[in-house]
Structures are given as structure tokens and as C-alpha cells.
VEXVEX-185753 format. One record per residue: z, x, y of N, C-alpha, C in turn; residue number from 1. Coordinates in steps of 0.001 Angstrom, whole numbers, plus 524288, in hexadecimal, padded with zeros to 5 digits. Atoms other than C-alpha are relative to their C-alpha. Example, Ala and Ser with C-alpha at 12.3 -4.5 7.8 and 13.67 -1.06 7.14 Angstrom:
VEXVEX-185753
> 80000,8037A,7FB5A,81E78,8300C,7EE6C,80000,80384,804B0,1 .
> 7FFC4,7FCCC,7FB5A,81BE4,83566,7FBDC,802DA,7FCFE,80442,2 .
This chain:
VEXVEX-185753
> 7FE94,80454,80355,B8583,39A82,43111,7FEFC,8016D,7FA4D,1 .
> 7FF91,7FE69,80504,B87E3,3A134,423D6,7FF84,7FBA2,7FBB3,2 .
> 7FFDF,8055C,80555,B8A8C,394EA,41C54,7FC12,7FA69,8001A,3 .
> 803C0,803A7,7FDA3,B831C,38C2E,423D8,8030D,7F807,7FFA2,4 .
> 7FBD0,8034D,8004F,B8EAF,3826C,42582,80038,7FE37,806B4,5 .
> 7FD71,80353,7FA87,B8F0F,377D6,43139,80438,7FF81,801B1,6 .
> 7FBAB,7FDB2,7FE00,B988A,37835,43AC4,8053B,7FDE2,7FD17,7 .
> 7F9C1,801A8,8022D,BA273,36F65,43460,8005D,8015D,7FA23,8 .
> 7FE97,7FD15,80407,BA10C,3743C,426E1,80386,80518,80030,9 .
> 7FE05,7F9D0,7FDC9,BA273,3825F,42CAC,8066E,8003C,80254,10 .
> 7F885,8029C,7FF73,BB14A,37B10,4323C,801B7,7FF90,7FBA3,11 .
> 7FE83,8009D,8054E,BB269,3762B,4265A,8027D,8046D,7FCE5,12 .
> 7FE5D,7FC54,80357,BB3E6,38284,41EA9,802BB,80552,802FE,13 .
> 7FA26,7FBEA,7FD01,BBA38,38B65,42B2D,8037D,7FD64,7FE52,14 .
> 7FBCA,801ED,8004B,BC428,38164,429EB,8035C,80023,7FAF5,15 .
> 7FDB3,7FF85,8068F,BC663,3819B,41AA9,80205,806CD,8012F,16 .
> 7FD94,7FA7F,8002A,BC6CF,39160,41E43,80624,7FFB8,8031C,17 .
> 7FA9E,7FFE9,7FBCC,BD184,38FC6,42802,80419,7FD32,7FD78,18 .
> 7FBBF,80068,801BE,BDA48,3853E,42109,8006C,802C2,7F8F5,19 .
> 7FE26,7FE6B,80724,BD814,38A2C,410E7,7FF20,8057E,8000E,20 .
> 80103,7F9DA,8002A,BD415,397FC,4152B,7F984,8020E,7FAD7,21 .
> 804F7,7FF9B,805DE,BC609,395F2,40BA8,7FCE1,7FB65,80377,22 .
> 80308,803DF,7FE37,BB9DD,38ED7,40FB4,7FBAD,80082,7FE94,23 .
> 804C3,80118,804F3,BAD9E,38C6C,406D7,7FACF,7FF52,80472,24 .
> 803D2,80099,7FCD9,BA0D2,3908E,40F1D,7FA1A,7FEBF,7FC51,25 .
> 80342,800DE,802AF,B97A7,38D82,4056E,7FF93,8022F,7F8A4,26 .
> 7FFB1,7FC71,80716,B93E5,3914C,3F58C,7FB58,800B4,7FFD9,27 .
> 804F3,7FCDA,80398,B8814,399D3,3F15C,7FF2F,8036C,7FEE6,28 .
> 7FFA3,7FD95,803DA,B839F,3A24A,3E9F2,801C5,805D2,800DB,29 .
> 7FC43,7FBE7,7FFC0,B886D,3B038,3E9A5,7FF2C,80477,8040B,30 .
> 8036E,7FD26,7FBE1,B7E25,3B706,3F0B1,80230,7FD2A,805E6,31 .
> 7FF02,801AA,7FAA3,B7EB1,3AD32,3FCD5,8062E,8001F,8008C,32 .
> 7F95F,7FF89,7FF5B,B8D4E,3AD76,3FBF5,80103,804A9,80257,33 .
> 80074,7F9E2,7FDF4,B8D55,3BBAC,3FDB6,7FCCE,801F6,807C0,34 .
> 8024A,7FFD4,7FABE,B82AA,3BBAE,4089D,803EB,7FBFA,80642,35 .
> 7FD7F,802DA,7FB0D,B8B1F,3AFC9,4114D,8066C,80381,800EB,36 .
> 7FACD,7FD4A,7FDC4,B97AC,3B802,40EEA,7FFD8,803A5,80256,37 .
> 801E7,7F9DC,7FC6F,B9122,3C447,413EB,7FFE6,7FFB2,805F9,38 .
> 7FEBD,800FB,7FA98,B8E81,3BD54,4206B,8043E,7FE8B,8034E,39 .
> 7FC05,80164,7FD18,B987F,3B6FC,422A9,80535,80513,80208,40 .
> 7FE5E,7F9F1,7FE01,BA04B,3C475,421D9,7FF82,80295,8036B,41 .
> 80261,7FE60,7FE49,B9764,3C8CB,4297C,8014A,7FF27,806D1,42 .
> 7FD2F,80170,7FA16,B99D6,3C07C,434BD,80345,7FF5D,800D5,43 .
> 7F9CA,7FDC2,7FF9D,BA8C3,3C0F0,4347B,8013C,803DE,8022C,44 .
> 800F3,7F978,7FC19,BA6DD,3CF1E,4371F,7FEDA,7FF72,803B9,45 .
> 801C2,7FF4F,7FABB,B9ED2,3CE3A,44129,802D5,7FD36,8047B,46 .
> 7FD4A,800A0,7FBFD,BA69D,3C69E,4473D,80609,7FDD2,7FF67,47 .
> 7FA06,7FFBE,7FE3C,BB35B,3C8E9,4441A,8039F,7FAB4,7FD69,48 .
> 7FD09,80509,8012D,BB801,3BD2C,43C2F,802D5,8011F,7FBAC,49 .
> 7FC0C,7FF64,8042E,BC3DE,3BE2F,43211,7FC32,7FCB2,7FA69,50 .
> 800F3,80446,80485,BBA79,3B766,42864,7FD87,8026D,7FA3D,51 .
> 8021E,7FEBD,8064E,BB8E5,3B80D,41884,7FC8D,7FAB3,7FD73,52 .
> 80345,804F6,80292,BAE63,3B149,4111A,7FED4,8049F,7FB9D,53 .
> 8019B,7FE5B,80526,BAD74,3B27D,4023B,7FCB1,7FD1A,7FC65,54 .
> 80232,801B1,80473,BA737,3AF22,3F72B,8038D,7FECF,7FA3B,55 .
> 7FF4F,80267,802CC,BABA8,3A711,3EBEC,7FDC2,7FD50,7FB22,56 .
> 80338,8024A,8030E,BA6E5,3A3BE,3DECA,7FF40,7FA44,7FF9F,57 .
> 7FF97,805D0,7FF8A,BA3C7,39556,3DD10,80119,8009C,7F8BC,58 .
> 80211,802B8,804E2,BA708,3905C,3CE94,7FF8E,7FC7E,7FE7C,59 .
């Protein structure tokens, strides 16, 4: 649980991925941004999931 998002939030923002193709898992700072995208990478790989997670400046 990377984001630490309950189950229907965690719908919530698959679903924004699936119909707008973009889905907002949280905002902080640059460091932890870095560290949650690492994992999440991380576990995609491991198991095989078509998935991208980036980072975004806030202004």
C-alpha cells in the first residue's frame, strides 16, 4: 500500500486512469515522490504490469 489509499479511493483514481488515462495518487515533496515512484516501478516489474507512475511539479 504505497499511497496508503482505501479501497474506494484506490477505485477512484484506477478509474480516472482508465477513463482520462491520468490519475493523481497523492502530492509531496520531491524526495518522497521519488521514493513511492521507485516502488511502485518496482512492483510492476515484478509482476509484470504495463504500469507508469510519474512525477509532476505542483505550482
Amino acid at each position: 500500500h504505497v499511497f496508503k489509499k482505501d479501497t474506494s479511493e484506490a477505485a477512484r483514481i484506477m478509474l480516472n486512469v482508465h477513463h482520462q488515462g491520468v490519475g493523481i495518487a497523492g502530492v509531496y515533496t520531491r524526495e518522497i515522490g521519488e521514493t513511492k515512484m521507485a516502488i511502485v516501478h518496482s512492483m510492476a516489474r515484478k509482476h509484470q504490469y504495463p504500469l507508469r507512475c510519474s512525477l509532476e511539479k505542483v505550482s
